[in-house]
N, CA, C and O of each residue as an XYZ file, in Angstrom:
772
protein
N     -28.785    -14.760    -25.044
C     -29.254    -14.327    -23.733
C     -28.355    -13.187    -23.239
O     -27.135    -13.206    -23.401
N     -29.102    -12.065    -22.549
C     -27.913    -11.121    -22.156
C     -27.526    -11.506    -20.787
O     -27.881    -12.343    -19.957
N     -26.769    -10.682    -20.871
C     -25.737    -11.214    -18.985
C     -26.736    -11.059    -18.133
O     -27.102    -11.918    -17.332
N     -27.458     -9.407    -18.339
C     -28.405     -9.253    -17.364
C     -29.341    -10.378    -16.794
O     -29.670    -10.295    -15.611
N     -29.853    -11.568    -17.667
C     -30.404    -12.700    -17.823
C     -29.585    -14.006    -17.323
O     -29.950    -15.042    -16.767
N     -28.488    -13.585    -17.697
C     -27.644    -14.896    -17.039
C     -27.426    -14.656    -15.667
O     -27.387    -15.545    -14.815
N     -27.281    -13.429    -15.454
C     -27.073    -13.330    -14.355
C     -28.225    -13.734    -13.042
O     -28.178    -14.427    -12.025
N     -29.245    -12.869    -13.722
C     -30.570    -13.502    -12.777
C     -30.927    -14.991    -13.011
O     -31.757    -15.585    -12.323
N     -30.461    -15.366    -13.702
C     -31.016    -16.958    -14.245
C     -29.711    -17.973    -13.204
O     -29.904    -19.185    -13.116
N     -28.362    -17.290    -12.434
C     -27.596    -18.101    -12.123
C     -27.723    -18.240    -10.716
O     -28.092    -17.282    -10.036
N     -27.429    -19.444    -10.170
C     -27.879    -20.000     -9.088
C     -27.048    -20.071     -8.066
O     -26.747    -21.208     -7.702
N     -26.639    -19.267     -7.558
C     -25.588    -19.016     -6.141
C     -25.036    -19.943     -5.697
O     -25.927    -20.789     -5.780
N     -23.947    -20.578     -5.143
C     -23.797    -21.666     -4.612
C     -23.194    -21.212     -3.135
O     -23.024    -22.149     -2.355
N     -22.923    -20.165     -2.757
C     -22.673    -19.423     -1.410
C     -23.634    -18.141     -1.155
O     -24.376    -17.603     -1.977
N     -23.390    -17.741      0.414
C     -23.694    -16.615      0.461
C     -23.263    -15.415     -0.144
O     -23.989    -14.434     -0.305
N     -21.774    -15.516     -0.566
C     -20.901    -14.639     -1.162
C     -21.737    -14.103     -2.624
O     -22.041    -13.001     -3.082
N     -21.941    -15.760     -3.125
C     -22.317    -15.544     -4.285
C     -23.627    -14.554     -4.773
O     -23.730    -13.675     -5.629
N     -24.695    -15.232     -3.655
C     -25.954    -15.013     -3.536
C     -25.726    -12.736     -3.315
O     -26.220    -11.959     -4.133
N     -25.155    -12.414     -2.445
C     -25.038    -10.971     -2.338
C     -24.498    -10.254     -3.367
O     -25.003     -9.159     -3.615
N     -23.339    -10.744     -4.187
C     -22.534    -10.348     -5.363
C     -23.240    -10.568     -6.645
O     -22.800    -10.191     -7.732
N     -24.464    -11.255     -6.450
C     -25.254    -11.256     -7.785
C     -26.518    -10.264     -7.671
O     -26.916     -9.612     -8.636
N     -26.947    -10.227     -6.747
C     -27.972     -8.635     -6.471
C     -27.203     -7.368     -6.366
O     -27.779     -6.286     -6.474
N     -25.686     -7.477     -6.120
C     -24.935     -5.881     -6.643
C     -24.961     -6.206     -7.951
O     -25.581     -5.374     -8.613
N     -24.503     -7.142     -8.594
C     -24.454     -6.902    -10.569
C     -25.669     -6.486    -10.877
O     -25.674     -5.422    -11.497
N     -26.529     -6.878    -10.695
C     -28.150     -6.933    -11.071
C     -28.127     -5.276    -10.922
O     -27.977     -4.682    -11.990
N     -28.259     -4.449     -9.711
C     -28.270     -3.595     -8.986
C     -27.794     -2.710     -9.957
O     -28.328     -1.768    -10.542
N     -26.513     -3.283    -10.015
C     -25.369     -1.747    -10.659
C     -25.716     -1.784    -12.459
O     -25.458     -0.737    -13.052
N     -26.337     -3.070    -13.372
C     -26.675     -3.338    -14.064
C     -27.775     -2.763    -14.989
O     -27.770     -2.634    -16.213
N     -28.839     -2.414    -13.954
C     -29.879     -1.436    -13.856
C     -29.342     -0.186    -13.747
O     -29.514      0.544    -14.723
N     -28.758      0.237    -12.849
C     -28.574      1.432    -12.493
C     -26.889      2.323    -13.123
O     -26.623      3.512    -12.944
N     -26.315      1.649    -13.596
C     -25.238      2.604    -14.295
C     -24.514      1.849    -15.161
O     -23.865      0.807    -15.074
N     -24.910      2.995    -16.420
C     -24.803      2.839    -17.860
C     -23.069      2.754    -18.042
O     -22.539      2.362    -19.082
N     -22.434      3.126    -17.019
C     -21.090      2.245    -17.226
C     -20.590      1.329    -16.445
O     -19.439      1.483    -16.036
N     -21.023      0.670    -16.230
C     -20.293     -0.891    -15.656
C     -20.004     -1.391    -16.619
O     -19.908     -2.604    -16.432
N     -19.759     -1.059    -17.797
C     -18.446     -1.844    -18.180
C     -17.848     -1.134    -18.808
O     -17.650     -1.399    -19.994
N     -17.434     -0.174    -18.326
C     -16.501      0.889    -18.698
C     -15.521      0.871    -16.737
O     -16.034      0.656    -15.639
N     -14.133      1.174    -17.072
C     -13.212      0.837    -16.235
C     -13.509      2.189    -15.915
O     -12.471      2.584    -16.447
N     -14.050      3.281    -15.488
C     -14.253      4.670    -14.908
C     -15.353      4.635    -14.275
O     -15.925      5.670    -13.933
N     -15.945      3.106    -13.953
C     -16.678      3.108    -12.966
C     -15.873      2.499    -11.770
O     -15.031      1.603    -11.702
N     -16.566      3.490    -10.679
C     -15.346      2.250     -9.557
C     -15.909      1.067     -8.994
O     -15.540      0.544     -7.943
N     -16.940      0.618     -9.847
C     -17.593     -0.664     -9.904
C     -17.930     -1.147    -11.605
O     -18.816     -0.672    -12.315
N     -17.190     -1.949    -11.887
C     -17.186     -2.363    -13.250
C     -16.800     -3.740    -13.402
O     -16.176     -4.425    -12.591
N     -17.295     -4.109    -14.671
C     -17.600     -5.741    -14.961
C     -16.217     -6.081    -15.885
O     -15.762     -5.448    -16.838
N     -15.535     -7.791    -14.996
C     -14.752     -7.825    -16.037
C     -15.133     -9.434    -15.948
O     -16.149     -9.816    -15.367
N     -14.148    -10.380    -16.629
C     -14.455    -11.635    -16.936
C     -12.983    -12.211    -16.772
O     -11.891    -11.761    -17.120
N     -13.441    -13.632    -15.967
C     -12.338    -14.617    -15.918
C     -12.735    -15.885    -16.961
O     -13.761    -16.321    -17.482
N     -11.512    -16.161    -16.949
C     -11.708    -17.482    -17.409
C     -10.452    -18.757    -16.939
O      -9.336    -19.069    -17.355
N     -11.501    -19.297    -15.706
C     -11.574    -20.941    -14.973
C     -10.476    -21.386    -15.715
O      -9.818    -21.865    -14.791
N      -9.584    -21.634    -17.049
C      -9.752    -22.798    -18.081
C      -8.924    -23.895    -16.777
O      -8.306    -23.624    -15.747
N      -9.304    -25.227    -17.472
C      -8.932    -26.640    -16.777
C      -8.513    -27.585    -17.973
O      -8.854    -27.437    -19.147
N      -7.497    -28.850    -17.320
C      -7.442    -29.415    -18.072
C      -8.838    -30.831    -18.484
O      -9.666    -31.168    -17.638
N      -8.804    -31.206    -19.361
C      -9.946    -32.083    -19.557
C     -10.626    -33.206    -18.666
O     -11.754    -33.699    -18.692
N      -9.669    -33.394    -17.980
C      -9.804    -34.264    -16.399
C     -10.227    -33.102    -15.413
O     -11.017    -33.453    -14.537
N      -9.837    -31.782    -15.409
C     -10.291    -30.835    -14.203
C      -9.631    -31.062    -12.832
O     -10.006    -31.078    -11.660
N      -7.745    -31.336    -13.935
C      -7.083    -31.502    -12.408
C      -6.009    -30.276    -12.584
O      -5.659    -29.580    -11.631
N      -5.625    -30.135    -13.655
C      -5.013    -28.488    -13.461
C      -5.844    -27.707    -13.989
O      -6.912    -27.905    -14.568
N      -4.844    -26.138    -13.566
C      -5.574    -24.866    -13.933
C      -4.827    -24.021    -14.718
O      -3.620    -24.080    -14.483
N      -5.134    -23.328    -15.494
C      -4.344    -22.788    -16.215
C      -4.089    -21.234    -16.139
O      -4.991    -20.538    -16.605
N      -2.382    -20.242    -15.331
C      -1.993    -19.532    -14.076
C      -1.463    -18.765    -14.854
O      -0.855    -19.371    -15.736
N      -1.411    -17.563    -14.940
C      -0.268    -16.206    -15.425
C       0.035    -16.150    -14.182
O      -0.759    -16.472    -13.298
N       1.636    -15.589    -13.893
C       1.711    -14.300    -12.893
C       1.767    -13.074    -13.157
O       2.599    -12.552    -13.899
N       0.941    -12.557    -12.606
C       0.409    -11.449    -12.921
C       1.290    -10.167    -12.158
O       1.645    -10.000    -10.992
N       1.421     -9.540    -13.126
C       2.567     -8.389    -13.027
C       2.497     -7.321    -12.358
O       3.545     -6.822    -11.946
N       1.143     -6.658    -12.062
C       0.769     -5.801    -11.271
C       0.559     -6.081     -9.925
O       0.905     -5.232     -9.104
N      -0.132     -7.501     -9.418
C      -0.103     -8.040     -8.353
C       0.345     -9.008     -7.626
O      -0.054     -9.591     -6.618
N       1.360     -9.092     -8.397
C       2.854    -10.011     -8.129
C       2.024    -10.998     -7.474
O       1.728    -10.849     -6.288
N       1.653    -11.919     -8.094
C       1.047    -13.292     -7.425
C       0.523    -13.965     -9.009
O       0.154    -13.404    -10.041
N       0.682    -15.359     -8.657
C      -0.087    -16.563     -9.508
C      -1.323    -16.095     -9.686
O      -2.022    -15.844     -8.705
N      -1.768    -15.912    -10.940
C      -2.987    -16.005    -10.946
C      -4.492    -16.266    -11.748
O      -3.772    -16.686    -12.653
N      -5.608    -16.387    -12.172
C      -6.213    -16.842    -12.703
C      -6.686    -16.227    -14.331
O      -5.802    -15.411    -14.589
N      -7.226    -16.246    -14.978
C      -6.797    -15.467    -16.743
C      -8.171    -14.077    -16.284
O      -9.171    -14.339    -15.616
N      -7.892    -12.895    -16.760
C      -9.038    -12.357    -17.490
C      -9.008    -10.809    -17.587
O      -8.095    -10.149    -18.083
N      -9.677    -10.531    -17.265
C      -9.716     -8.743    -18.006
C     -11.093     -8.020    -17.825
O     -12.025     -8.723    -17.436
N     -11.346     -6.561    -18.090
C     -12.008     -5.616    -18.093
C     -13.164     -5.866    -19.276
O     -12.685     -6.003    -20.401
N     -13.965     -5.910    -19.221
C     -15.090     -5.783    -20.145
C     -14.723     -5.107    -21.035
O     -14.618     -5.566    -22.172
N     -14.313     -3.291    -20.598
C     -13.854     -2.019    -21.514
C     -15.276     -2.113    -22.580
O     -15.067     -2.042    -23.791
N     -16.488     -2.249    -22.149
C     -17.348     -2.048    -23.014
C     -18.427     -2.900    -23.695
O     -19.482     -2.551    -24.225
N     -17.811     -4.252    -23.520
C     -18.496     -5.028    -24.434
C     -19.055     -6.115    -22.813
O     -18.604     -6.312    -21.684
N     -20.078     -6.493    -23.505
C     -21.037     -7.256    -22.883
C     -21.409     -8.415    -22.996
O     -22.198     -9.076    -22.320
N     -20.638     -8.730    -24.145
C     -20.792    -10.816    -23.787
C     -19.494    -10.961    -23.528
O     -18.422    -11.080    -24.122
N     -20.213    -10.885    -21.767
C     -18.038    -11.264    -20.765
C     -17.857    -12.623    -21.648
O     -16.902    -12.540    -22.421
N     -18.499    -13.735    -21.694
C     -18.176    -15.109    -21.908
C     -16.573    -14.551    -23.343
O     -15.343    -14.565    -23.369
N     -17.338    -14.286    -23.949
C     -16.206    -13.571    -24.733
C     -15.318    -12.968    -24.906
O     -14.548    -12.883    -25.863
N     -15.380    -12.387    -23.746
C     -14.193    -11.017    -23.007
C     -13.095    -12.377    -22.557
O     -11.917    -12.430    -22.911
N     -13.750    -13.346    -21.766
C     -12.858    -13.974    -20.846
C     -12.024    -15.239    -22.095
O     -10.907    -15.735    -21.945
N     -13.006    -15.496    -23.281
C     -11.989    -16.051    -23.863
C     -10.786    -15.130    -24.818
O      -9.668    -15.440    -25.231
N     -11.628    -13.843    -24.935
C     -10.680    -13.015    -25.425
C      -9.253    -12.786    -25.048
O      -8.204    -12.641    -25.676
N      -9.694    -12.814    -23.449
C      -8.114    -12.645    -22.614
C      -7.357    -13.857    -22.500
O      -6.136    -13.869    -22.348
N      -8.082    -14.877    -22.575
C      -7.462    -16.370    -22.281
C      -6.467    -16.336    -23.225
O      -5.303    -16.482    -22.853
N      -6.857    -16.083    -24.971
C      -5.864    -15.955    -25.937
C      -4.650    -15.193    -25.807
O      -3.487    -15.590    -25.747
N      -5.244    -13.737    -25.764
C      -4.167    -13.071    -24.864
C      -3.149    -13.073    -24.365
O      -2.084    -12.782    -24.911
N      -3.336    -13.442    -23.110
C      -2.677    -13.825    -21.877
C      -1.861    -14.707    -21.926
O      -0.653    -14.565    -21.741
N      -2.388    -15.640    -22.162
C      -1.781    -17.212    -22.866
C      -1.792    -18.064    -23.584
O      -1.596    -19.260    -23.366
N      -2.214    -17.098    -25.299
C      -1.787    -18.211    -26.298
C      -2.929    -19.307    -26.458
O      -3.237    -19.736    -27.570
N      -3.239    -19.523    -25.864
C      -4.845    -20.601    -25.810
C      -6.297    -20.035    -26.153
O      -7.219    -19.458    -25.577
N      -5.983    -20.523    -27.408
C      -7.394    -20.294    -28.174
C      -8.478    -21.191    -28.894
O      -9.507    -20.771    -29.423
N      -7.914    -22.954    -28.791
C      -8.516    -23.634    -28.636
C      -9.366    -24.017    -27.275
O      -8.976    -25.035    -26.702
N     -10.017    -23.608    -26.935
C     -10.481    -23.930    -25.538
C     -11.703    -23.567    -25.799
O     -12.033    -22.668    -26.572
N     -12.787    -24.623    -24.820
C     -13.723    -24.900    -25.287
C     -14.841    -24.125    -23.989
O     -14.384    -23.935    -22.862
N     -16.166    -23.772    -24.299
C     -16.452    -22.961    -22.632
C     -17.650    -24.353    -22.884
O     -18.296    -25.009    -23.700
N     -17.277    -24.118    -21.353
C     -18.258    -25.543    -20.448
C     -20.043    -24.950    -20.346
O     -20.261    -24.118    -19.466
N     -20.898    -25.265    -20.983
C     -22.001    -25.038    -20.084
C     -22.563    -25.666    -18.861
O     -22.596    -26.821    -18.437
N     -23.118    -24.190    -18.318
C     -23.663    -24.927    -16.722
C     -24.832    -25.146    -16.978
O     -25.406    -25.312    -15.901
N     -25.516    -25.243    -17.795
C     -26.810    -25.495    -17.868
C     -28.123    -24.644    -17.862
O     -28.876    -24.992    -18.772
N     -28.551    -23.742    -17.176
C     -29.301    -22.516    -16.907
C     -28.612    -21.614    -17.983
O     -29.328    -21.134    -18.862
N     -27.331    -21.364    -17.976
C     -26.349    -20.623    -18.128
C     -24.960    -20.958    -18.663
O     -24.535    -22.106    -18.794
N     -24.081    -19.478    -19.055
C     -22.424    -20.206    -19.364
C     -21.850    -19.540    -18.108
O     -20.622    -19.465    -18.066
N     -22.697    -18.941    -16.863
C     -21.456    -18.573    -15.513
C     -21.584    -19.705    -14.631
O     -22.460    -20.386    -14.099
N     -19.979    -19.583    -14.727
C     -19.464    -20.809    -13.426
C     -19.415    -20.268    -12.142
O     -19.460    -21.050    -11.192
N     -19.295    -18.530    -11.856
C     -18.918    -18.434    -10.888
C     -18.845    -17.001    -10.769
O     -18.273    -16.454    -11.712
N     -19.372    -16.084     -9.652
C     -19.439    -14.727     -9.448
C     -19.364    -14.125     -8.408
O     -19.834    -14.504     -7.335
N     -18.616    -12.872     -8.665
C     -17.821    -12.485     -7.301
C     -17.324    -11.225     -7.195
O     -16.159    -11.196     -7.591
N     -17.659    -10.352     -6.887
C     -17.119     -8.841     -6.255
C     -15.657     -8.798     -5.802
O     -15.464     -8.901     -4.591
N     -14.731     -8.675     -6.513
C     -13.328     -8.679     -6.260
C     -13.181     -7.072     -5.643
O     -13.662     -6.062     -6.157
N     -12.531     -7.140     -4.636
C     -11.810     -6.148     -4.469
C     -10.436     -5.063     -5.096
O      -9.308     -5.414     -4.752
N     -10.520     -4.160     -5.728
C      -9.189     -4.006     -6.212
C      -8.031     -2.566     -5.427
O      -8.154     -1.355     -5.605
N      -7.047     -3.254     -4.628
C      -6.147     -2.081     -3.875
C      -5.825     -1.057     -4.834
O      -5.531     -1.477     -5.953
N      -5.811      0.180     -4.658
C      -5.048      1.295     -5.751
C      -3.522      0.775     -6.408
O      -3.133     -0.267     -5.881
N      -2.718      1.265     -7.339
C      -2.100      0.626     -7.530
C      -1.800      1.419     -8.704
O      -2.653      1.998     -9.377
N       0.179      1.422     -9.050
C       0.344      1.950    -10.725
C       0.257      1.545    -11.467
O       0.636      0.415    -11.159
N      -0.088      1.500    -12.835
C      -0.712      0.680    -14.273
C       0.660      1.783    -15.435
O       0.688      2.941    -15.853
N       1.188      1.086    -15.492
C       2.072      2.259    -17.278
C       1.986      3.701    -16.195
O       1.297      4.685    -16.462
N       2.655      3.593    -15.222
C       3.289      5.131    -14.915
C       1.873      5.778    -14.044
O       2.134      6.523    -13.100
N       0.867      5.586    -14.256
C      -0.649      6.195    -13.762
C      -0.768      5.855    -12.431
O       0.337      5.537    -11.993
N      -1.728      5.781    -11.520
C      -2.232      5.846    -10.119
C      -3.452      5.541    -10.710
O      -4.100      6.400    -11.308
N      -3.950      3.971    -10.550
C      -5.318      3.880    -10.387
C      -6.132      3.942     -9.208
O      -5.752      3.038     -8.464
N      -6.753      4.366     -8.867
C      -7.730      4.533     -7.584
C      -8.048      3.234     -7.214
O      -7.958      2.331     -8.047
N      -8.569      2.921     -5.561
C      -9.464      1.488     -5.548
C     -10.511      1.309     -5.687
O     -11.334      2.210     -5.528
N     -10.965     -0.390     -6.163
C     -12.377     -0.400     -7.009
C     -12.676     -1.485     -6.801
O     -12.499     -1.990     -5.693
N     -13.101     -2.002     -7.606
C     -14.209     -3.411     -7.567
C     -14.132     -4.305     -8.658
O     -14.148     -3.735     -9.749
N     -14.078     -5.128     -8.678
C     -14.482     -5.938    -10.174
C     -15.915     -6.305     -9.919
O     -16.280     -6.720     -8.819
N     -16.474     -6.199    -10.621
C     -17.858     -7.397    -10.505
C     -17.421     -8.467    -11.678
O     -17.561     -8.339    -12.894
N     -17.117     -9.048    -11.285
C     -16.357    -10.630    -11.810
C     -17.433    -11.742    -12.144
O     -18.108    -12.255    -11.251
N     -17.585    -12.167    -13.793
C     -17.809    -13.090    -14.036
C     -17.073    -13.778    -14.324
O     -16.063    -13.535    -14.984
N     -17.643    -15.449    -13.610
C     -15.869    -15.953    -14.012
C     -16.764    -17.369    -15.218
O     -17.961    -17.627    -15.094
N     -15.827    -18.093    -16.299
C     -16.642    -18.735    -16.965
C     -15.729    -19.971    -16.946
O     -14.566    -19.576    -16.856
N     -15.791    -21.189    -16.990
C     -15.204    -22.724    -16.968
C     -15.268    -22.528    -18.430
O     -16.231    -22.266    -19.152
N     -13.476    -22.797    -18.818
C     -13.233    -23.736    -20.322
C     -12.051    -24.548    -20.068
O     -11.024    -24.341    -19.421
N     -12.390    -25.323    -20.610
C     -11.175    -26.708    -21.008
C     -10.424    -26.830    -22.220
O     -10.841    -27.144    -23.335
N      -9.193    -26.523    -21.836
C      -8.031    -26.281    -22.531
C      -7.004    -27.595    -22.837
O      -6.473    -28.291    -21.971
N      -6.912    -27.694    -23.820
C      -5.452    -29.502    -23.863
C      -4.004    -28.496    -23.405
O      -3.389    -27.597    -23.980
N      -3.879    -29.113    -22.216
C      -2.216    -28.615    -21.315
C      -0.868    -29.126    -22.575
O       0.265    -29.088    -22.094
N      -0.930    -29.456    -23.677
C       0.062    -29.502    -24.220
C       0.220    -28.482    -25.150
O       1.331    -28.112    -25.531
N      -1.025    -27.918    -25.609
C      -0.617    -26.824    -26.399
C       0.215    -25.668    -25.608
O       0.328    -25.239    -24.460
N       0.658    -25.454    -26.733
C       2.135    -24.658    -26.564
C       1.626    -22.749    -25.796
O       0.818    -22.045    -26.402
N       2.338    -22.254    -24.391
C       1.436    -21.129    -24.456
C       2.572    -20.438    -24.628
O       3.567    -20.936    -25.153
N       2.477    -18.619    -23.977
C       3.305    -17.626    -24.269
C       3.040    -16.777    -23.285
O       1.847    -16.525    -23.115
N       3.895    -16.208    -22.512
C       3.694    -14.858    -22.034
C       3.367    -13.550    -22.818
O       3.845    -13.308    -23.926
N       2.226    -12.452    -21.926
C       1.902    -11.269    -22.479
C       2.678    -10.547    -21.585
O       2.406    -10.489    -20.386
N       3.899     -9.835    -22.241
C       4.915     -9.085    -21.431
C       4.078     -8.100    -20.297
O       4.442     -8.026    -19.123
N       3.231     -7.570    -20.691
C       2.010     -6.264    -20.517
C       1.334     -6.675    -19.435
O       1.082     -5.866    -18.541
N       0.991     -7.815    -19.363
C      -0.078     -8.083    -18.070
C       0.881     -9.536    -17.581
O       0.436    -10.113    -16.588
N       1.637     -9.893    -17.965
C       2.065    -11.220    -16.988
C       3.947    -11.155    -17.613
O       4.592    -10.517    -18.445
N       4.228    -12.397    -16.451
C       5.399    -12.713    -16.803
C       5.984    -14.154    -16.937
O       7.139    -14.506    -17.177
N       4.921    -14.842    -16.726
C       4.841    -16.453    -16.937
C       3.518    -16.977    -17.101
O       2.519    -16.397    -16.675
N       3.503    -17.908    -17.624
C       1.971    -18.766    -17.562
C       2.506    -20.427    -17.717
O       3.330    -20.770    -18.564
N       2.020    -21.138    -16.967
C       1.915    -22.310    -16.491
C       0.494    -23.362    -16.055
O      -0.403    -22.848    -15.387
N       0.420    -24.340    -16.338
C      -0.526    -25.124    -15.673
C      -0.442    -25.870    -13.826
O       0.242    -26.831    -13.477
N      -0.867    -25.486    -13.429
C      -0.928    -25.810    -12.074
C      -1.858    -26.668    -11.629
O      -3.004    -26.230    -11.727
N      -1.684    -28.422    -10.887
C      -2.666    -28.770     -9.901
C      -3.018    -28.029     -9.623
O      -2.395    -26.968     -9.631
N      -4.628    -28.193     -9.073
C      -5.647    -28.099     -8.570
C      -5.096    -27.928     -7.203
O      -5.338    -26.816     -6.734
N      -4.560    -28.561     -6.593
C      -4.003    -28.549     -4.992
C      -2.863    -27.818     -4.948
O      -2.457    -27.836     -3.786
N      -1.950    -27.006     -5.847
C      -0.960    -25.936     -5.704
C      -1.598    -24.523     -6.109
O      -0.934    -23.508     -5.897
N      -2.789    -24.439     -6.652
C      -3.232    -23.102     -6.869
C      -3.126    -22.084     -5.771
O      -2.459    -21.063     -5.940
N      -3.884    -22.378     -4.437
C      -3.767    -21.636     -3.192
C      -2.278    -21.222     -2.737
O      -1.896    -20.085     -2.461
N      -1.401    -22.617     -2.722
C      -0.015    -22.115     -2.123
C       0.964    -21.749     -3.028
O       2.167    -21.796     -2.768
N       0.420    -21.330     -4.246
C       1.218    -20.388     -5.732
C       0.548    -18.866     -5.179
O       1.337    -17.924     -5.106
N      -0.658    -18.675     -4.860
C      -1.107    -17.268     -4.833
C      -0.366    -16.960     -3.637
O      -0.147    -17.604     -2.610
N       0.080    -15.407     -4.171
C       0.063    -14.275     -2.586
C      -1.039    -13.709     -2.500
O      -0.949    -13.151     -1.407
N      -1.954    -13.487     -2.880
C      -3.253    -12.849     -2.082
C      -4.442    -13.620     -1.753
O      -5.406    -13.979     -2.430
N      -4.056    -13.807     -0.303
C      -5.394    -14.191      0.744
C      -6.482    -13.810      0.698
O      -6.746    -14.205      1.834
N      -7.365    -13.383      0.384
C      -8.370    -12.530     -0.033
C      -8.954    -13.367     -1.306
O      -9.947    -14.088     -1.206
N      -8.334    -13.216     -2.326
C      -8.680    -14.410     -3.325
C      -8.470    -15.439     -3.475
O      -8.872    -16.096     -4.435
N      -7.614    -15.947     -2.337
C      -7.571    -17.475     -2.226
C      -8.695    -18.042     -1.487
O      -9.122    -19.147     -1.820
N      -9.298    -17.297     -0.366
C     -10.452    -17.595      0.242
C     -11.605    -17.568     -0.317
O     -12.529    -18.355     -0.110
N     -11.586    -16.415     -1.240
C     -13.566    -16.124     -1.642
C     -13.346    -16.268     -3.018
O     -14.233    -15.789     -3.725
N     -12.197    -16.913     -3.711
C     -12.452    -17.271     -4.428
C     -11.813    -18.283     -5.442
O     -12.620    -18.518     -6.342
N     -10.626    -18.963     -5.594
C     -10.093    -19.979     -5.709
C     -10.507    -21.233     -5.222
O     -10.741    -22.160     -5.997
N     -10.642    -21.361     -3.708
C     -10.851    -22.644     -2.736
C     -12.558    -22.676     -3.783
O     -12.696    -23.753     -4.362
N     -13.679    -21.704     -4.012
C     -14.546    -22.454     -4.214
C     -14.552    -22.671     -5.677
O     -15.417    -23.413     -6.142
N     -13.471    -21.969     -6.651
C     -13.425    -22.354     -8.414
C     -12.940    -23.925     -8.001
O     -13.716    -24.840     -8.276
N     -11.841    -24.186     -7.436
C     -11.492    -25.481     -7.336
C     -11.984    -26.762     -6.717
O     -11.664    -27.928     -6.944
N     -13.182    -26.032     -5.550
C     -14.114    -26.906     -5.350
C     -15.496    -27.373     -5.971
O     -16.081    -28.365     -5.537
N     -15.950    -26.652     -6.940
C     -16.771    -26.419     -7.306
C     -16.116    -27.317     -8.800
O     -16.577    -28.324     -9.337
N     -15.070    -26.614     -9.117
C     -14.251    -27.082    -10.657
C     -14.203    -29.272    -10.611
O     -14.283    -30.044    -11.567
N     -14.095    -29.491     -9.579
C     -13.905    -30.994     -9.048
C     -15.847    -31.337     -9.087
O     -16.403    -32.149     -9.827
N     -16.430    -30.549     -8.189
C     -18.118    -31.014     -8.300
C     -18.721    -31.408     -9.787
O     -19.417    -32.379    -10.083
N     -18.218    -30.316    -10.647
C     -18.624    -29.986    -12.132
C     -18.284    -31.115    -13.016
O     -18.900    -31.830    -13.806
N     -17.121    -31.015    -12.605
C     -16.679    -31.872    -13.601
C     -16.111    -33.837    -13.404
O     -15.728    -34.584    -14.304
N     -16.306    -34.207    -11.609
C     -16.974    -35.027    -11.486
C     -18.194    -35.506    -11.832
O     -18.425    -36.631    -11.388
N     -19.193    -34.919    -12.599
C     -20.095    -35.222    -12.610
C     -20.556    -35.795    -14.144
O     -21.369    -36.643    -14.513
N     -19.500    -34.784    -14.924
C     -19.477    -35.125    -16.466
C     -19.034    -36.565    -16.616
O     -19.587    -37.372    -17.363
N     -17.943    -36.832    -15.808
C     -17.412    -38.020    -15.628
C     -17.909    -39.593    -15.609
O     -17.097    -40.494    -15.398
């Protein structure tokens, strides 16, 4: 199935959601680079991962935006995010056993128009932009062994579910979008239960 399809096929669970999935759709149709990072609206992919209970989360701090934060990366081109986001999960932190959750319709857990402040990257001035953020649920075993990526982080750790918010410095993504991965991450996976 292509994203374009997952995307229309996925079922909002906010208003947030519901508006941020008619811009993907939108920009999807209409420019042949969204997933190229030289759009100042471009697609990248998270990845949720949890532990098998869905009581921690699994956190880089992230080096550019000095805050705790959740796994993932830039498309840079390719179009099955689900893949992008386990791509970076390995990455980032060493975790490459991890398994992606289906939602059923679909493999998105969760979608969202991130904001991104300008900011230096390796010496450069990136301009401000957007993510159009797919984010995808996988379940990871918290004992395997992880690693820092000097390049994009400087720790990675598993975190409760209830320390995620007061680990992040940015308000902005703790509101529109953490409080509902972790509320939503508890709905989901109460239910498998």
């Amino acid at each position: 199935m292509a994203l374009i399809d997952d995307i229309r096929a996925f079922v909002p669970g906010c208003p947030q959601e519901e508006a941020d999935r008619l811009l993907m759709l939108e920009r999807l149709e209409a420019d042949p680079l969204a997933f190229d990072r030289t759009s100042p609206l471009h697609f990248t992919a998270s990845a949720w991962t949890v532990d098998p209970k869905g009581e921690q989360t699994l956190l880089v701090y992230h080096n550019i935006f000095d805050s705790w934060s959740w796994v993932g990366g830039h498309a840079d081109g390719e179009q099955d995010l689900a893949a992008v986001a386990k791509r970076e999960l390995a990455e980032e932190t060493g975790v490459t056993a991890a398994w992606l959750v289906n939602m059923g319709m679909n493999r998105i857990f969760s979608l969202e128009a991130v904001p991104v402040a300008g900011h230096m990257r390796h010496g450069q001035w990136v301009s401000s932009h957007a993510h159009l953020n797919v984010t995808y649920l996988f379940i990871a075993n918290p004992d395997v062994p992880v690693f820092v990526q000097p390049e994009e982080n400087s720790a990675v750790r598993w975190a409760p579910l209830d320390e995620v918010i007061p680990l992040s410095t940015e308000p902005w993504i703790c509101e529109h979008c953490y409080a509902k991965l972790i509320e939503r991450t508890r709905e989901v996976l109460g239910k498998r239960g």
